[in-house]
mmCIF file as Biopython writes it, N, C-alpha, C and O atoms, coordinates in Angstrom:
data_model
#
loop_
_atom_site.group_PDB
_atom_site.id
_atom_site.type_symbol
_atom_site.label_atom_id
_atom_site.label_alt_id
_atom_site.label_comp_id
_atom_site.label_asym_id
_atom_site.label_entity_id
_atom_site.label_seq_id
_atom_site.pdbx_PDB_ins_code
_atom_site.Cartn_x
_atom_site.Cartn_y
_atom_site.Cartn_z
_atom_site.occupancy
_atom_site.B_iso_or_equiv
_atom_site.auth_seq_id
_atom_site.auth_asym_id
_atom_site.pdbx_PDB_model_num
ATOM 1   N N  . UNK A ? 1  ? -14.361 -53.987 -134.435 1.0 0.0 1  A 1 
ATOM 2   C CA . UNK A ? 1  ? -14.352 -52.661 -135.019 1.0 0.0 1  A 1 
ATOM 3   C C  . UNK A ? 1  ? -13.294 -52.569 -136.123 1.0 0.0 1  A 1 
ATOM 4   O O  . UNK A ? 1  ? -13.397 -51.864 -137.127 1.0 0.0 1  A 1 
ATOM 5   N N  . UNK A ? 2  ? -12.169 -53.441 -135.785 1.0 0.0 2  A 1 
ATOM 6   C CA . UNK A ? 2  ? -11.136 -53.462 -136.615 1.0 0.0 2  A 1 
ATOM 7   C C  . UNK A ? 2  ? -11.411 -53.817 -138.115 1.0 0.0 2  A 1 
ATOM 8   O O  . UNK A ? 2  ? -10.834 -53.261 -139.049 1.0 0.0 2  A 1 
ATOM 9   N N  . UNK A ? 3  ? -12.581 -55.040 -138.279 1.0 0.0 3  A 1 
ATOM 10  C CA . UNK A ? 3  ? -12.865 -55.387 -139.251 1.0 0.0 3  A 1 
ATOM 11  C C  . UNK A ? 3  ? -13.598 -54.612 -140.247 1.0 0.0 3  A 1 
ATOM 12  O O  . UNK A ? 3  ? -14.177 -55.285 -141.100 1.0 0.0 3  A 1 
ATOM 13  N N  . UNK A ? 4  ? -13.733 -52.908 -140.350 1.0 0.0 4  A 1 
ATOM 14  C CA . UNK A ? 4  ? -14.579 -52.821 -140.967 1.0 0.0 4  A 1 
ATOM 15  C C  . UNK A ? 4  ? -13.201 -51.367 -141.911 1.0 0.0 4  A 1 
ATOM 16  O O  . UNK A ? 4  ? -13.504 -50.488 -142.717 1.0 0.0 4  A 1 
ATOM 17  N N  . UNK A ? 5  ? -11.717 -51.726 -141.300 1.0 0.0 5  A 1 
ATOM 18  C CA . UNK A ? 5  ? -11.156 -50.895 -142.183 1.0 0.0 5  A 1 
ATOM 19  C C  . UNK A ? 5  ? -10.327 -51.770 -142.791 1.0 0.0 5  A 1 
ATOM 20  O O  . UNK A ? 5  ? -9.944  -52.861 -142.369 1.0 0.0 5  A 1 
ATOM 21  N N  . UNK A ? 6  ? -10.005 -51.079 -144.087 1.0 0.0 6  A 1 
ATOM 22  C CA . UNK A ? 6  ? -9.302  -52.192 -145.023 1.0 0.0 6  A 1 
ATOM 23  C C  . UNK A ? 6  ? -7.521  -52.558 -144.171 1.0 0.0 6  A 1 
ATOM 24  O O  . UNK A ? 6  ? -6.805  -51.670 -143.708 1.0 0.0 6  A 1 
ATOM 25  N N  . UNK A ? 7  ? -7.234  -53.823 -144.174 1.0 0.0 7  A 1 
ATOM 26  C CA . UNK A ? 7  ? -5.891  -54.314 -143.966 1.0 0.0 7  A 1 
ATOM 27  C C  . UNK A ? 7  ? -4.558  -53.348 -143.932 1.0 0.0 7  A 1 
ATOM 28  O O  . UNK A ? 7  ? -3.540  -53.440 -143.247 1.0 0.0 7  A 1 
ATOM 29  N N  . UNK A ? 8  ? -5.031  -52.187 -145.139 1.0 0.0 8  A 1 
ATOM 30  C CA . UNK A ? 8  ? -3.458  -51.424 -145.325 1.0 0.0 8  A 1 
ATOM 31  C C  . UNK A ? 8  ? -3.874  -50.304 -144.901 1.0 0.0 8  A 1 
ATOM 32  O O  . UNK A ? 8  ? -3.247  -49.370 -145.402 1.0 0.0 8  A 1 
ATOM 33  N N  . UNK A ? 9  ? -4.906  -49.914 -143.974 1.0 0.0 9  A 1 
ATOM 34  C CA . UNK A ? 9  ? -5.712  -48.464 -144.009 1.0 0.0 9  A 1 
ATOM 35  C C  . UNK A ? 9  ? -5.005  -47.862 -142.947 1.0 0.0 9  A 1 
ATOM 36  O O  . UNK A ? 9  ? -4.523  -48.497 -142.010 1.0 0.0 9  A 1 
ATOM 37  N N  . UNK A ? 10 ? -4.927  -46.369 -143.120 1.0 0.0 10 A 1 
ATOM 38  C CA . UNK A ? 10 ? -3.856  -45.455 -141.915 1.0 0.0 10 A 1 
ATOM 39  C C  . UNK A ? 10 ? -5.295  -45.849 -140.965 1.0 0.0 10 A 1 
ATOM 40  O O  . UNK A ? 10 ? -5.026  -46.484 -139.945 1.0 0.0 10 A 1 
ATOM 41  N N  . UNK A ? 11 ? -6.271  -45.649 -141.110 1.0 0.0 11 A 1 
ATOM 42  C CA . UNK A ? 11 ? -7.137  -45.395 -139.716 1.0 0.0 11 A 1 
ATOM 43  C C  . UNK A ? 11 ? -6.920  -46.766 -139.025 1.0 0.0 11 A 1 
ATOM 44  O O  . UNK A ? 11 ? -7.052  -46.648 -137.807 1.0 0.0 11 A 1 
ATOM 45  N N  . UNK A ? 12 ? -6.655  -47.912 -139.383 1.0 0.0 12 A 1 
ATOM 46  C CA . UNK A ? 12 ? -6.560  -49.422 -138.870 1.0 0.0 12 A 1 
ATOM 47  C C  . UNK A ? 12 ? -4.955  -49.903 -137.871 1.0 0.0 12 A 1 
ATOM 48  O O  . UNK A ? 12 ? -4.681  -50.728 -136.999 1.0 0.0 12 A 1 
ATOM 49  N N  . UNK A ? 13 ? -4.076  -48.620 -138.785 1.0 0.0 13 A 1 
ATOM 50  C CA . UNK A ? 13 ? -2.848  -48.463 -137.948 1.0 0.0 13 A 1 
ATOM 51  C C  . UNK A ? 13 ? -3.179  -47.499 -136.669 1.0 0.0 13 A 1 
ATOM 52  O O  . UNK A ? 13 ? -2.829  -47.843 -135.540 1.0 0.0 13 A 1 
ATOM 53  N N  . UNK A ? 14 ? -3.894  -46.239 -136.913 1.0 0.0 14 A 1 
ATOM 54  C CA . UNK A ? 14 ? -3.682  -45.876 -135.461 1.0 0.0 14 A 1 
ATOM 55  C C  . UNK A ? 14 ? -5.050  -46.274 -134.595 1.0 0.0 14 A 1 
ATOM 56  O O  . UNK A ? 14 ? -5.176  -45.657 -133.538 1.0 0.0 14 A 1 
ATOM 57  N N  . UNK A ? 15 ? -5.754  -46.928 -134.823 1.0 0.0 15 A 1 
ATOM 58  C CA . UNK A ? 15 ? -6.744  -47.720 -134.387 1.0 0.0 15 A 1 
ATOM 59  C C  . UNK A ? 15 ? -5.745  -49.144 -132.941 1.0 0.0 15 A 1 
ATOM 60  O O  . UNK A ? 15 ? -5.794  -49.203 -131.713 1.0 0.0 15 A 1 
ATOM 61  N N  . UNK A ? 16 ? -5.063  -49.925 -133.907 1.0 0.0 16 A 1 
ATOM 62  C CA . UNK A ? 16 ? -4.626  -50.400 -133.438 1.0 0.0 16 A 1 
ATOM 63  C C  . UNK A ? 16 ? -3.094  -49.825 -132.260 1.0 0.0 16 A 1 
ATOM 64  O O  . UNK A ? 16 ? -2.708  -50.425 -131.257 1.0 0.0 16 A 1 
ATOM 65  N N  . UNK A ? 17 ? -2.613  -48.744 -132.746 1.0 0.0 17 A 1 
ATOM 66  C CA . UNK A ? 17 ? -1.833  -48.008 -131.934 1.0 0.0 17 A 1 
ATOM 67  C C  . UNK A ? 17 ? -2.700  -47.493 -130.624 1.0 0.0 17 A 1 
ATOM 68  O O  . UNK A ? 17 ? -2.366  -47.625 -129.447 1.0 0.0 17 A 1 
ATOM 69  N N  . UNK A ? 18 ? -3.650  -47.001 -131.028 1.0 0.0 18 A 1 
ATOM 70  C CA . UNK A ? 18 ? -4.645  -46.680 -129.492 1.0 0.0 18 A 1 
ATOM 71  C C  . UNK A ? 18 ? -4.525  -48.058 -128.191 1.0 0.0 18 A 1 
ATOM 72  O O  . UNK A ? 18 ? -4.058  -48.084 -127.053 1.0 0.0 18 A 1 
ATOM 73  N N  . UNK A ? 19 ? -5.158  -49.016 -129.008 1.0 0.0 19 A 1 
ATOM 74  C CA . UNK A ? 19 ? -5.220  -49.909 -128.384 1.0 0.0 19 A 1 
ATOM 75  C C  . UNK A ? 19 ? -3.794  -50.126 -127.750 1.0 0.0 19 A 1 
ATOM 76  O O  . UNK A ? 19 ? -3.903  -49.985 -126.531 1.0 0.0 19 A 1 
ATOM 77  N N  . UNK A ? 20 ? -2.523  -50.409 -128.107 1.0 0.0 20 A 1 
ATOM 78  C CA . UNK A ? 20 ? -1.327  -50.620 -127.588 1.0 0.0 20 A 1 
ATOM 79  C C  . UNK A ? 20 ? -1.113  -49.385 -126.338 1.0 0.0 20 A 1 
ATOM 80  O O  . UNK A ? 20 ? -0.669  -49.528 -125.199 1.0 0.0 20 A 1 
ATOM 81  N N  . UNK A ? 21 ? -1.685  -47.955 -127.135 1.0 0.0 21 A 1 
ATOM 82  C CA . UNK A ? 21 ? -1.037  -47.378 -125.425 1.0 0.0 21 A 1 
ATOM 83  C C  . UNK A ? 21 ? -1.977  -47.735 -124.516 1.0 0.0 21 A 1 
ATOM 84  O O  . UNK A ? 21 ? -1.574  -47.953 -123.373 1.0 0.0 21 A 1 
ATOM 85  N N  . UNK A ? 22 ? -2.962  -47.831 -124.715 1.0 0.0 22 A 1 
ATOM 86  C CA . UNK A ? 22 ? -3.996  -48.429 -123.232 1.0 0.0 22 A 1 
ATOM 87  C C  . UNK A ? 22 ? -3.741  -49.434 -122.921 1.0 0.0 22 A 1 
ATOM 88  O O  . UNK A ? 22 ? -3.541  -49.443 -121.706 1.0 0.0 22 A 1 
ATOM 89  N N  . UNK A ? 23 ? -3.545  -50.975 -123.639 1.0 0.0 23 A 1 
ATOM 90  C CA . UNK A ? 23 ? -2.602  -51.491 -123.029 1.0 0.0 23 A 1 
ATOM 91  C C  . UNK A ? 23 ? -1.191  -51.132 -122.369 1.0 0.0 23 A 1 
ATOM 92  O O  . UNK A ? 23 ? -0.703  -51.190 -121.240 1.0 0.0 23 A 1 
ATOM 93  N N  . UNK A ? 24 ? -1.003  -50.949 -122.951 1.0 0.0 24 A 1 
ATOM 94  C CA . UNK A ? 24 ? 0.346   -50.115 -122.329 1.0 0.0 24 A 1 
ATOM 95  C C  . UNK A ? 24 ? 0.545   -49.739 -120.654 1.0 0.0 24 A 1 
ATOM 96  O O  . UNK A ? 24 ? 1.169   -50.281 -119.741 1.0 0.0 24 A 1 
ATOM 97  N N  . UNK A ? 25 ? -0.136  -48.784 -120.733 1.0 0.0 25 A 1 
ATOM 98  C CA . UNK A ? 25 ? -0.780  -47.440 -119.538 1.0 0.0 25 A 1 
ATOM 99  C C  . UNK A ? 25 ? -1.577  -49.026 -118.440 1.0 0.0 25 A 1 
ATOM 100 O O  . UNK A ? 25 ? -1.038  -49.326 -117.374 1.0 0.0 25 A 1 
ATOM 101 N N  . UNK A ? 26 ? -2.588  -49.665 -118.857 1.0 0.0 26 A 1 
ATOM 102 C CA . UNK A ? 26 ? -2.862  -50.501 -118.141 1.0 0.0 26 A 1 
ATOM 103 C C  . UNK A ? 26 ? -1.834  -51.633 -117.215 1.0 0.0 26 A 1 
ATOM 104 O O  . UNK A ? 26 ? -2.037  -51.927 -116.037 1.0 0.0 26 A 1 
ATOM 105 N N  . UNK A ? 27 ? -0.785  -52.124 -118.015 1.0 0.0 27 A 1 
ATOM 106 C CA . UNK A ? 27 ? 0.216   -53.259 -117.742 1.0 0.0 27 A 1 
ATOM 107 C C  . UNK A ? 27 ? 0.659   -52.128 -117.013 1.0 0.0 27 A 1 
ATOM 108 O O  . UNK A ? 27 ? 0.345   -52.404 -115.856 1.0 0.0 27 A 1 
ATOM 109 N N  . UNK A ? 28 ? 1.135   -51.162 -117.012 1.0 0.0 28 A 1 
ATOM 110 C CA . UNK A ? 28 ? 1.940   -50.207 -116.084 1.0 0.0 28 A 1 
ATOM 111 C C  . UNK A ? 28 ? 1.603   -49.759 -114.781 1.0 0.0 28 A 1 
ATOM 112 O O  . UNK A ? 28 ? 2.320   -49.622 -113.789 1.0 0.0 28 A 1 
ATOM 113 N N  . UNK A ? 29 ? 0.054   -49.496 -114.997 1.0 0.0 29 A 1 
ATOM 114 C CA . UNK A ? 29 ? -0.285  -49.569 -113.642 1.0 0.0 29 A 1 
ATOM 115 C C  . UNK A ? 29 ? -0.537  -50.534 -112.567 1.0 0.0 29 A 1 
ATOM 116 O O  . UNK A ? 29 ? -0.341  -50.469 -111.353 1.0 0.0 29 A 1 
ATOM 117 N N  . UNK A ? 30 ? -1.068  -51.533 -113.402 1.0 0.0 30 A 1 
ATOM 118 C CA . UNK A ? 30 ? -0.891  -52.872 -112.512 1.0 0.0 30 A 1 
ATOM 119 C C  . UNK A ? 30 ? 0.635   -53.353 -112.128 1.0 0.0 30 A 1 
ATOM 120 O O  . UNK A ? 30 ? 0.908   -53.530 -110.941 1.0 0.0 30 A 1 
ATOM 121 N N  . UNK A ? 31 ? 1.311   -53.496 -112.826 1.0 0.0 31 A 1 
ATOM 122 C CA . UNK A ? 31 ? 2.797   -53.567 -112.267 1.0 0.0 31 A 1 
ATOM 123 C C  . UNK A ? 31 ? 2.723   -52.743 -110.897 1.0 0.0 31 A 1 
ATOM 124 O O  . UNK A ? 31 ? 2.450   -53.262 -109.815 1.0 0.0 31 A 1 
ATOM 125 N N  . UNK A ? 32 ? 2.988   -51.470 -111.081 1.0 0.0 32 A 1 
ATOM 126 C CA . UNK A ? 32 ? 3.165   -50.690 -110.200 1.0 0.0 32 A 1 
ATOM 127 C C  . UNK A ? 32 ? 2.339   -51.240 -108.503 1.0 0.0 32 A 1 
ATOM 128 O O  . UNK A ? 32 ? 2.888   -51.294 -107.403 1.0 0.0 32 A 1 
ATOM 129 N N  . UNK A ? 33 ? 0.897   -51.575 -108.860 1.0 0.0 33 A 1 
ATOM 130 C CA . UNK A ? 33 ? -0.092  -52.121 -107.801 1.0 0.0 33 A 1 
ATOM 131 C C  . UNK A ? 33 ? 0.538   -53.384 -107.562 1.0 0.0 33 A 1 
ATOM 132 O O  . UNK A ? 33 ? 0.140   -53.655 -106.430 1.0 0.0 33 A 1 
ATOM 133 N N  . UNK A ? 34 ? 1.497   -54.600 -108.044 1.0 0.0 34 A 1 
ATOM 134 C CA . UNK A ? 34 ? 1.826   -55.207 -107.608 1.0 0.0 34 A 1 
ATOM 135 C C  . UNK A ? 34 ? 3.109   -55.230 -106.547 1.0 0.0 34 A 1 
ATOM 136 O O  . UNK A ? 34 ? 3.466   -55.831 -105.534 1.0 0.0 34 A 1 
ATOM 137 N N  . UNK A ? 35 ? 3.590   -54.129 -107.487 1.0 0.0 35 A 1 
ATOM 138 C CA . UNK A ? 35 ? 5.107   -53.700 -106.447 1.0 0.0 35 A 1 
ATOM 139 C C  . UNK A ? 35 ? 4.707   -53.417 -105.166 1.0 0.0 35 A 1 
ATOM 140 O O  . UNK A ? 35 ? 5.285   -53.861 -104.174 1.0 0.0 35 A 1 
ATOM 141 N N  . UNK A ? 36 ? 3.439   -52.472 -105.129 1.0 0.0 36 A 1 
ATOM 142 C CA . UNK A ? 36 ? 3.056   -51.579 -103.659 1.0 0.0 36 A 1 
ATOM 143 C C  . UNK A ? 36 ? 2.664   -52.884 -102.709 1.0 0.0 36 A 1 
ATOM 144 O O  . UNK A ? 36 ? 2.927   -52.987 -101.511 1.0 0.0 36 A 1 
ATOM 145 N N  . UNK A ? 37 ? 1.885   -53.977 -103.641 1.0 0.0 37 A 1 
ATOM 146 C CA . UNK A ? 37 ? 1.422   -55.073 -101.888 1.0 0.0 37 A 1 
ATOM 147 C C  . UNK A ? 37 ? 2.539   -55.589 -101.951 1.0 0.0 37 A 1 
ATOM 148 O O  . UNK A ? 37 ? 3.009   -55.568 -100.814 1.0 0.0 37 A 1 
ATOM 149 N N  . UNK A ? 38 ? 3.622   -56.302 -103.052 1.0 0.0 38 A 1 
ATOM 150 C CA . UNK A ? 38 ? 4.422   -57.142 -102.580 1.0 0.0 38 A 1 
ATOM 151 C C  . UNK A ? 38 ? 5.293   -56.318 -101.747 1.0 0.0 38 A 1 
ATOM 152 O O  . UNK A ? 38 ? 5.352   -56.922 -100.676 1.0 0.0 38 A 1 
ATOM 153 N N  . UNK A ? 39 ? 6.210   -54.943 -101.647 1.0 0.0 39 A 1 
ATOM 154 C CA . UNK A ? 39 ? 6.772   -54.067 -100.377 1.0 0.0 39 A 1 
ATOM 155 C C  . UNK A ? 39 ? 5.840   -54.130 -99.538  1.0 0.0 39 A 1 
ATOM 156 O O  . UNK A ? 39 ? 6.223   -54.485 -98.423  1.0 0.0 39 A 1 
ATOM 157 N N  . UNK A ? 40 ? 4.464   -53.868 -99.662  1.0 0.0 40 A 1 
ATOM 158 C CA . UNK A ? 40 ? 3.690   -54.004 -98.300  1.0 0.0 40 A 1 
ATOM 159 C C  . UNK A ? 40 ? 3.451   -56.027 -97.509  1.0 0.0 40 A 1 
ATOM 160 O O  . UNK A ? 40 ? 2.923   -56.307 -96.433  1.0 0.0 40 A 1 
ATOM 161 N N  . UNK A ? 41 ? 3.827   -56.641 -98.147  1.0 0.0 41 A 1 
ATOM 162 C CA . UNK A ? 41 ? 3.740   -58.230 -97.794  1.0 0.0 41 A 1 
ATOM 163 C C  . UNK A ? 41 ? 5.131   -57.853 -96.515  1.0 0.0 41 A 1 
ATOM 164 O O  . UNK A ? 41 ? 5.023   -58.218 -95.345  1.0 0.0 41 A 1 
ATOM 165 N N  . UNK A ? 42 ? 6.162   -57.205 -96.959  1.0 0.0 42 A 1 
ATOM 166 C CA . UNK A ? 42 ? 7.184   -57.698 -96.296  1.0 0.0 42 A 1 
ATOM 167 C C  . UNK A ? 42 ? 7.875   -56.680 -95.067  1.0 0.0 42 A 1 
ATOM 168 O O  . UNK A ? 42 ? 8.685   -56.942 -94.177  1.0 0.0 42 A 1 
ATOM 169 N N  . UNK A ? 43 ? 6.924   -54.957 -95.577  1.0 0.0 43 A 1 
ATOM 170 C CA . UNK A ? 43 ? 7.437   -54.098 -95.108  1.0 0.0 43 A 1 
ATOM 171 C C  . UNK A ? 43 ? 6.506   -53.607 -93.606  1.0 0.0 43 A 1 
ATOM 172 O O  . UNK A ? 43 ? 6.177   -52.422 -93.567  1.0 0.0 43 A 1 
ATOM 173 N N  . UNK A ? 44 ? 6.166   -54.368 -92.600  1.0 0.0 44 A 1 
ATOM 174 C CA . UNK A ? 44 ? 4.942   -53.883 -91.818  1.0 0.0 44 A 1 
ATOM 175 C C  . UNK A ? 44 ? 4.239   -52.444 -91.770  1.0 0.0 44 A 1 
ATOM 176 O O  . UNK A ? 44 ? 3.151   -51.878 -91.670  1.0 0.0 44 A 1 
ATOM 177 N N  . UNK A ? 45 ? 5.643   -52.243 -91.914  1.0 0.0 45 A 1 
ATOM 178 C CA . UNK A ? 45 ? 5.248   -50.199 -91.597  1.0 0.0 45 A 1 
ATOM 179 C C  . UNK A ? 45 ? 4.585   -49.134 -92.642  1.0 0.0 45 A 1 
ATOM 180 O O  . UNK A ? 45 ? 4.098   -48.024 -92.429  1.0 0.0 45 A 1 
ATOM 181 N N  . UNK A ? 46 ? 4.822   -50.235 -94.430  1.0 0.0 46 A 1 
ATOM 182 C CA . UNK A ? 46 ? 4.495   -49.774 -95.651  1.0 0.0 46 A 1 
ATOM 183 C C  . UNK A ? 46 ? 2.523   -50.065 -95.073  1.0 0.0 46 A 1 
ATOM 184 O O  . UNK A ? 46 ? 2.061   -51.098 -94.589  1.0 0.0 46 A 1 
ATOM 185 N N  . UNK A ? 47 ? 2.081   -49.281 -95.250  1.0 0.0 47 A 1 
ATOM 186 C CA . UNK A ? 47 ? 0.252   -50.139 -94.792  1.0 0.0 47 A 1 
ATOM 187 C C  . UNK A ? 47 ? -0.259  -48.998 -96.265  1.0 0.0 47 A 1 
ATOM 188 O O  . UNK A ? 47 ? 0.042   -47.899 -96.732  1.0 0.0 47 A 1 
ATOM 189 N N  . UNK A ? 48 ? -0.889  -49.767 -96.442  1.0 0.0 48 A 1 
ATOM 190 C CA . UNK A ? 48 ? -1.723  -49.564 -97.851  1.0 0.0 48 A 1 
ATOM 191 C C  . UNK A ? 48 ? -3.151  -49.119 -97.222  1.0 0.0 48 A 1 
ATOM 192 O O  . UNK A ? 48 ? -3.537  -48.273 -98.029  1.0 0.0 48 A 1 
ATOM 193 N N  . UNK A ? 49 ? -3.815  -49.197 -96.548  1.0 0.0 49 A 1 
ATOM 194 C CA . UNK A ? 49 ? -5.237  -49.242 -95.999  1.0 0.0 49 A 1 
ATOM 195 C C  . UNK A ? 49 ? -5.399  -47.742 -95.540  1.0 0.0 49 A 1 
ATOM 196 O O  . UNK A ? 49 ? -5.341  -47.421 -94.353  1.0 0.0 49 A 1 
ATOM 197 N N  . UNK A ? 50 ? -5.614  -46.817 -96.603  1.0 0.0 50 A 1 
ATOM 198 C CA . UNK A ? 50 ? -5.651  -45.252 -96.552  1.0 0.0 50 A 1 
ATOM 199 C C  . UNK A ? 50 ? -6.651  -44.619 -96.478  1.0 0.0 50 A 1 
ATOM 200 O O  . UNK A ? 50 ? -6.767  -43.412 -96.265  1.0 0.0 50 A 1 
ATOM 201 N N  . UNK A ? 51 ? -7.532  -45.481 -96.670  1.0 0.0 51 A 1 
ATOM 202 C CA . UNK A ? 51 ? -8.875  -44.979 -96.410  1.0 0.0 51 A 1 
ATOM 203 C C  . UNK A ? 51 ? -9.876  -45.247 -94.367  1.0 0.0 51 A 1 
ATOM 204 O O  . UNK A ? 51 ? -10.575 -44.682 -93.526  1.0 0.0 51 A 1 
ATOM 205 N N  . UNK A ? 52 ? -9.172  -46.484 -94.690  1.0 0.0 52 A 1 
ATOM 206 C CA . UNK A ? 52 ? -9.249  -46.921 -93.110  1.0 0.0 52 A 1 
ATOM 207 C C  . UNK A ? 52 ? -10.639 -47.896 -93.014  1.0 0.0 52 A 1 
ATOM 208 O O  . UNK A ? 52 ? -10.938 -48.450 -91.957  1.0 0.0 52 A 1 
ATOM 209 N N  . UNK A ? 53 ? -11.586 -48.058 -94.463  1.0 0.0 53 A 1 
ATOM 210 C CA . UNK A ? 53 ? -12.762 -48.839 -94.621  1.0 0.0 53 A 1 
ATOM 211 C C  . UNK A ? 53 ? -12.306 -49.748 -95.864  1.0 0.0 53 A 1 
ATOM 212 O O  . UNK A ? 53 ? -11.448 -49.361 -96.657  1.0 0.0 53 A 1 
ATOM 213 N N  . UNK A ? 54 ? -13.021 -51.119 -95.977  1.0 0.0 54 A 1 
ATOM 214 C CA . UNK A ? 54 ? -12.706 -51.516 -96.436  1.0 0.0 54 A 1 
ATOM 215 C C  . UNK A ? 54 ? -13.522 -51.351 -97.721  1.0 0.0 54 A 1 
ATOM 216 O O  . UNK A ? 54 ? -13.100 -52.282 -98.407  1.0 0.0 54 A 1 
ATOM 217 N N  . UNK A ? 55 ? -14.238 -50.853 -98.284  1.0 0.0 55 A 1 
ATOM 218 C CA . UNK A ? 55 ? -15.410 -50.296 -99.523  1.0 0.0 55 A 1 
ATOM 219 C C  . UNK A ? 55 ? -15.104 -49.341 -99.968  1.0 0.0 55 A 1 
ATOM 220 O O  . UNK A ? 55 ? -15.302 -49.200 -101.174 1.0 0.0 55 A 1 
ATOM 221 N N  . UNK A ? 56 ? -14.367 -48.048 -99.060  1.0 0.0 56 A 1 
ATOM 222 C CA . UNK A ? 56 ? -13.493 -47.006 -99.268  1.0 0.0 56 A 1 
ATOM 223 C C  . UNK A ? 56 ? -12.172 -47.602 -100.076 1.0 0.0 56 A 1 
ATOM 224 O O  . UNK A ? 56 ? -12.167 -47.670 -101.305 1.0 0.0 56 A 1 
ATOM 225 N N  . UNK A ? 57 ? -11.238 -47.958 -99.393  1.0 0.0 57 A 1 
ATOM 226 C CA . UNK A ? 57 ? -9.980  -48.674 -99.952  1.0 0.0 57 A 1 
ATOM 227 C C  . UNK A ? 57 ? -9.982  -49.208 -101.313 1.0 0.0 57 A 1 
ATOM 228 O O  . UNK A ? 57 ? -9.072  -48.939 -102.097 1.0 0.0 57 A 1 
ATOM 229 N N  . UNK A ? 58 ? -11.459 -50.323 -101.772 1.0 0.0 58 A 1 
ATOM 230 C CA . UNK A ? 58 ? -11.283 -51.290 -102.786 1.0 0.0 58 A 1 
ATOM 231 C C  . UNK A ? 58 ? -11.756 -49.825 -104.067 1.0 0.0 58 A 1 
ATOM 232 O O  . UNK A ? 58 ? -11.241 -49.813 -105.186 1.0 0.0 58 A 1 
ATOM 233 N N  . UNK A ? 59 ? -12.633 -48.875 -103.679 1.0 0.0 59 A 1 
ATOM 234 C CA . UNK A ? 59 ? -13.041 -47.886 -104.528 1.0 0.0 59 A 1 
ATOM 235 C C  . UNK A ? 59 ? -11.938 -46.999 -105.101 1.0 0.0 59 A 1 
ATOM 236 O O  . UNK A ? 59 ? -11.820 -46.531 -106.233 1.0 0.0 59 A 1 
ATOM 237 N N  . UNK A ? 60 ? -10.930 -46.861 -103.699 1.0 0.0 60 A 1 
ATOM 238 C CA . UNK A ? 60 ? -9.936  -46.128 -104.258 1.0 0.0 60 A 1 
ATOM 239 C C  . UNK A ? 60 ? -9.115  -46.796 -105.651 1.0 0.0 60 A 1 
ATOM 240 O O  . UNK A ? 60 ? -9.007  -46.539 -106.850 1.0 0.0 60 A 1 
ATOM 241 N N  . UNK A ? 61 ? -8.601  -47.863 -104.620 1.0 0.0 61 A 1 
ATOM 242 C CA . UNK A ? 61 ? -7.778  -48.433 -105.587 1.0 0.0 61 A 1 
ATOM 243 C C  . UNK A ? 61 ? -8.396  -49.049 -106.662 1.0 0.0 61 A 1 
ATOM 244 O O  . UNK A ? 61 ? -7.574  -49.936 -106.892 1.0 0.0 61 A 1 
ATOM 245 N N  . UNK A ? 62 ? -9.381  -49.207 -107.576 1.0 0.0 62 A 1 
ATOM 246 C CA . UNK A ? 62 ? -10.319 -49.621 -108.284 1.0 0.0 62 A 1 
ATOM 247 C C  . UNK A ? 62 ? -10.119 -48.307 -109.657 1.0 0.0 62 A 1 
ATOM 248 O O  . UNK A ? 62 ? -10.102 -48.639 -110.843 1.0 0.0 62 A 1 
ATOM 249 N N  . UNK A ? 63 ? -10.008 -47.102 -109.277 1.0 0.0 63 A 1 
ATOM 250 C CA . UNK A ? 63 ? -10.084 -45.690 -109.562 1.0 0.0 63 A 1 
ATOM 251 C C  . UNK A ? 63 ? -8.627  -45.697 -109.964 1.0 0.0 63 A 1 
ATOM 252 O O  . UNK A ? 63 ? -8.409  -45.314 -111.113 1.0 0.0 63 A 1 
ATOM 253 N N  . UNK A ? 64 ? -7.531  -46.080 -109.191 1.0 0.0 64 A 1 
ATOM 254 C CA . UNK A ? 64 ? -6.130  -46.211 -110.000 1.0 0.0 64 A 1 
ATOM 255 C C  . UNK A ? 64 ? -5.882  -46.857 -110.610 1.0 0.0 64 A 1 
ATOM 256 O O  . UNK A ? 64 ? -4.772  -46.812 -111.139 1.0 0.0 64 A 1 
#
């Protein structure tokens, strides 16, 4: 999509700025999903399984 605005074009700068906050927003939430199993690897009492099914659970967290 990028290729069809010229090199110095404002729409190609915030084109590409979009893209950075969704990256962004993405790397952030996955971080975050890694923090929650690795405290839950070590914490027994931390339990992640909130739905109580396992098709329920993967939907939830799929949705965050």
């Amino acid at each position: 999509m990028l290729q069809h605005f010229p090199v110095e074009s404002r729409g190609r700068r915030k084109k590409l700025q979009e893209v950075g906050y969704v990256a962004t927003i993405c790397f952030l939430c996955f971080l975050v999903r890694c923090i929650m199993m690795c405290l839950n690897a070590y914490d027994k009492d931390a339990d992640l399984d909130v739905l109580d099914h396992p098709i329920l659970n993967l939907t939830y967290y799929l949705v965050l």
